[in-house]
C-alpha positions in Angstrom: 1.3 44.7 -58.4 4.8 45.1 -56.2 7.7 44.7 -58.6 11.4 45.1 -57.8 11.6 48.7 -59.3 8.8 50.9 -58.7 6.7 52.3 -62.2 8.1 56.0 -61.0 11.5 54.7 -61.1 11.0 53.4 -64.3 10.0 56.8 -65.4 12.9 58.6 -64.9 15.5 59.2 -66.8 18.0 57.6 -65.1 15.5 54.3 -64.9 14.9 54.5 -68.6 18.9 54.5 -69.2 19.3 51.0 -66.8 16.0 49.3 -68.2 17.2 49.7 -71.5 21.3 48.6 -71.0 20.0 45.7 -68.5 17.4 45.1 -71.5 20.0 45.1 -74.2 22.7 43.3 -72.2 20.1 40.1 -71.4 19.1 40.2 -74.8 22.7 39.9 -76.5 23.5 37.5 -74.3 20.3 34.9 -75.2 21.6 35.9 -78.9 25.0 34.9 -78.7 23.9 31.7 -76.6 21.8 30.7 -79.6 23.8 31.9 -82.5 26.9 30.6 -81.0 26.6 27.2 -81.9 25.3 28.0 -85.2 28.3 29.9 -85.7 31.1 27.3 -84.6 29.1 25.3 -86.4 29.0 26.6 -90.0 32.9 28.0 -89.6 34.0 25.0 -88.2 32.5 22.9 -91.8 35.0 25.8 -93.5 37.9 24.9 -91.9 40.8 22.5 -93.3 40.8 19.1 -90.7 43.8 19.8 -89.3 42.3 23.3 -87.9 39.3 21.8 -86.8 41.5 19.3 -85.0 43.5 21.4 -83.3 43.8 22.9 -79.9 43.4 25.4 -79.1 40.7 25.7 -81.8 40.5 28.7 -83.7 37.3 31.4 -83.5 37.8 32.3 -86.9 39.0 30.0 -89.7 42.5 31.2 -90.8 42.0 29.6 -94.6 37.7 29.7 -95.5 37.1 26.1 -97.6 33.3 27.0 -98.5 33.8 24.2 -100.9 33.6 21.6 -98.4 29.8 21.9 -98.3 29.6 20.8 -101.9 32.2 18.4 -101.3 29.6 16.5 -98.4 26.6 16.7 -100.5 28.4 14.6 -103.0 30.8 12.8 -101.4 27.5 11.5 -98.1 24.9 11.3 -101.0 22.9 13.7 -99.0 20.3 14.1 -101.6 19.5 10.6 -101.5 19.5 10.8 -97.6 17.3 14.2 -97.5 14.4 12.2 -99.2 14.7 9.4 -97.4 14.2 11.7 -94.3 11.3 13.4 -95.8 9.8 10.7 -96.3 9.9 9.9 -92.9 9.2 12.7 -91.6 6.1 13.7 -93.7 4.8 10.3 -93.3 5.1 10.5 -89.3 3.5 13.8 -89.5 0.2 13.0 -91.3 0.0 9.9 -89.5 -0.5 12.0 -85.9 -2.6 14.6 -87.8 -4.7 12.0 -88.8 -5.0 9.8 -85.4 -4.0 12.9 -82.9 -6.7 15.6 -84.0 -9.8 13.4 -84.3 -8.7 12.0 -80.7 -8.2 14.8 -79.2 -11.7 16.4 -80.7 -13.6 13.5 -79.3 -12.3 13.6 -75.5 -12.3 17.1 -75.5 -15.9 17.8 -77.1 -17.8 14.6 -77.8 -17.2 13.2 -74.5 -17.0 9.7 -74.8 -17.7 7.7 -71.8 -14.8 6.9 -69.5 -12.8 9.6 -71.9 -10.8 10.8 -68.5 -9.5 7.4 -68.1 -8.4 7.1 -71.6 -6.5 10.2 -71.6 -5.2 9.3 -67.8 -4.1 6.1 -69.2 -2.1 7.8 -72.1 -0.6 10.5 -70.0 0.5 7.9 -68.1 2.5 6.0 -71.0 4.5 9.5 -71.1 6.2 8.6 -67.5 7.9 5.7 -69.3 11.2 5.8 -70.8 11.3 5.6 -74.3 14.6 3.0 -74.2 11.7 0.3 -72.4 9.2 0.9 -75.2 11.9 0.0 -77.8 11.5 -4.2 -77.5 7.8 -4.3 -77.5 7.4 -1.7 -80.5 10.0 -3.6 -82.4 8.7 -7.1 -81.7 5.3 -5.4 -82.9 6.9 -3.8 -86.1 8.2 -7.3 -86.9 5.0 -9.3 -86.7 2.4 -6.7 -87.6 -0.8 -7.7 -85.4 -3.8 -9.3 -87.6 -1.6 -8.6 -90.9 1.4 -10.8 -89.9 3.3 -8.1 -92.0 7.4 -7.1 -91.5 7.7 -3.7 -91.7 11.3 -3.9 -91.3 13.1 -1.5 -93.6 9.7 0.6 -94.6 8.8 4.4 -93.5 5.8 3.2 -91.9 7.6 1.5 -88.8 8.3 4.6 -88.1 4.8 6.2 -89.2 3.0 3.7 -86.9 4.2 3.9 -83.5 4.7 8.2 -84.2 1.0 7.9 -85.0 -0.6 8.3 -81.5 1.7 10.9 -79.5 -0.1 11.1 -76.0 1.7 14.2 -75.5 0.0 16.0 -78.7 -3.2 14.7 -77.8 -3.0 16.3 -74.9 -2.2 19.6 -76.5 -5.0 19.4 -79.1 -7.0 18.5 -76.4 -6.4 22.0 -74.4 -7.1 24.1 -77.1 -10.1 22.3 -78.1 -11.3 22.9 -74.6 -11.3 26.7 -74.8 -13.4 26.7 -78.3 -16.9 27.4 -76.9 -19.2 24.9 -77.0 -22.2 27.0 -78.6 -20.2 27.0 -82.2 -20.5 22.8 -81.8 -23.6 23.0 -80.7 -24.6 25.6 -83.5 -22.9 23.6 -86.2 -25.0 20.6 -84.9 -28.0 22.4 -85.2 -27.4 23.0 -89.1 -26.8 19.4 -89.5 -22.9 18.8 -89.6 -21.7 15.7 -87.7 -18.8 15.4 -85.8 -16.5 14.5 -88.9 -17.9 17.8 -90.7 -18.0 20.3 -87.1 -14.7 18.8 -87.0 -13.3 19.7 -90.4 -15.7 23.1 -91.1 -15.8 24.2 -87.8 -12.9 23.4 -85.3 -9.6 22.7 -87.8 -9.9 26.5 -89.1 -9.8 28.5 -85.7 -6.9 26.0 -84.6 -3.6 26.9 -87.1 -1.7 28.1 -84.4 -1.9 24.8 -82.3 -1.7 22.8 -85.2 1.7 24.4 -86.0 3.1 23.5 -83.1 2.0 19.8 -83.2 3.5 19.9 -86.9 6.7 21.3 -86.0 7.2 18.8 -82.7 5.9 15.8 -85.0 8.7 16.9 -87.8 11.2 17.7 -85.9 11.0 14.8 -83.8 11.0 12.1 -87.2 13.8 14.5 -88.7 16.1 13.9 -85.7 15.5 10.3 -84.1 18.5 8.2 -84.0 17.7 4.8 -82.3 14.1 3.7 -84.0 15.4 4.8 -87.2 18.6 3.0 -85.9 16.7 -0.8 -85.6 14.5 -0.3 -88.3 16.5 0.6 -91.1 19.4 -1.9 -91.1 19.3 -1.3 -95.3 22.1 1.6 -95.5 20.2 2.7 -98.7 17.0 3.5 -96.9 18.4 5.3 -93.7 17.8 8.7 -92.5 20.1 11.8 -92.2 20.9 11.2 -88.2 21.9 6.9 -89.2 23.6 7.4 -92.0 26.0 10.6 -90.4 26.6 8.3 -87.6 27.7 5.3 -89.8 30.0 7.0 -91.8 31.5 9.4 -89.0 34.4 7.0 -88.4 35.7 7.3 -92.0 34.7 10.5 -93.4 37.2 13.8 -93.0 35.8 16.1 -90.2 35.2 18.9 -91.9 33.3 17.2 -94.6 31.0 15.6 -91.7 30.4 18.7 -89.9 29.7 20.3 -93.1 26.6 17.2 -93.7 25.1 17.9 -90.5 25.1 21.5 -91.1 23.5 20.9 -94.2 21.2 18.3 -92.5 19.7 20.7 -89.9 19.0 23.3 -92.2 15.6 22.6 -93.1 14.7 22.4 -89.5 15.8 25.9 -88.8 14.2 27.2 -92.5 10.9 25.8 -91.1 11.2 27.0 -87.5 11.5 30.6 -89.0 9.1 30.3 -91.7 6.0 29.6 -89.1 7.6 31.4 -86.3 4.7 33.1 -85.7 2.3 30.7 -85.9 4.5 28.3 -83.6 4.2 31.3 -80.5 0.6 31.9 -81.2 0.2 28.1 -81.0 2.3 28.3 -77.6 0.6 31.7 -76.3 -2.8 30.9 -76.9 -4.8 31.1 -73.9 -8.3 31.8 -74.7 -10.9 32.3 -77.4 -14.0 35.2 -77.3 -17.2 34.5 -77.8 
């Protein structure tokens, strides 16, 4: 395998000094790109509004206000906000657990007939932009097919159309492929159907990608704007992203940095609580036998 610096090069002690400055150096760098707007975030929330106003702005906050934090959580209501959102965003999550997994079990090991053109068909709803789904979905949310019910101003117009993600299909639907066949074929041979392979046999050995389709499906519910937008015209039922945006015009700067500091935290608490199982999900290439 030709590289750019040759394995002997590496060895030597002048190799070993470069790798490991060229190492560090690409390293910081990715860190202070991350943590950087984390930073100027969080210090920006502690600064008066005139500072944050300013130009040109201050790195460093010459007065700390670490009260303002308290003073958005009262002053937005973000408690009230935070469980609307989690609401939302549990609801939207079990929703594409319950429809994504089973779907993506059955093209991927019971093989339904004309299964490639389903999943062809739903990949190909992924080439359209989501701004020219946004009439049809609503016109559906308003008139609920069979039910004739108006979902207007309920979590589950956004639960419904999150339910079936063709993009998390498809995912499921990879990693189910590498599970070998002969532990379906030896679950079917002690009797479990597909609901029971499914839940005893396939859901255990697939945390990892299940993680990741958690964290997209949350993460995605905790931060949408527009459906959330049109379907919650009721200010006391909006999410975290509608309700920052509607009172942005009137609210002091430093108070509204401070809510959406406060509103992204749980995203970043959950990123780093199933780190690991989020990169295994993403790394996993292959199962043995």
């Amino acid at each position: 395998m030709r590289t750019l610096v040759s394995p002997s090069t590496l060895r030597s002690p002048g190799g070993k000094i470069g790798y490991a400055v060229i190492f560090g150096c690409t390293l910081l760098l990715f860190v202070i790109a991350f943590l950087f707007p984390l930073y100027w975030a969080v210090t920006g929330a502690m600064k008066s509004p005139q500072e944050l106003a300013q130009t040109p702005a201050t790195l460093v906050p010459n007065e700390w206000h670490p009260e303002t934090f308290a003073d958005a959580w009262d002053q937005l209501s973000l408690g009230k906000y935070f469980l609307n959102t989690v609401v939302v965003a549990g609801g939207a999550w079990l929703a594409q657990l319950a429809i994504d997994v089973p779907a993506a079990f059955a093209l991927s090991k019971l093989r339904p007939k004309f299964g490639n053109v389903v999943l062809g068909l739903m990949l190909a709803t992924l080439m359209l932009p989501a701004a020219a789904l946004l009439v049809p979905t609503y016109v559906t949310i308003t008139d609920l097919p069979l039910l004739h019910v108006n979902l207007i101003n309920s979590p589950a117009a956004v639960w419904l159309p999150a339910a079936a993600n063709a993009f998390n299909i498809y995912l499921l639907k990879r990693f189910f492929d590498q599970i070998p066949d002969e532990l379906i074929e030896a679950a079917r041979l002690d009797g479990a159907g597909p609901v029971r392979t499914l839940w005893r046999v396939i859901l255990p050995i697939s945390r990892p990608i299940l993680a990741v389709v958690s964290i997209l499906a949350v993460v995605a519910a905790w931060k949408d704007f527009i459906w959330p937008l049109l379907v919650f015209p009721d200010t006391e039922k909006q999410t975290l992203s509608v309700m920052l945006q509607r009172v942005a015009i009137d609210m002091p700067l430093n108070v509204l940095v401070a809510g959406m500091v406060l509103a992204s935290l749980p995203m970043v608490a959950l990123f780093l609580a199933f780190q690991r199982h989020i990169l295994a999900g993403l790394t996993a290439g292959s199962l043995k036998g």
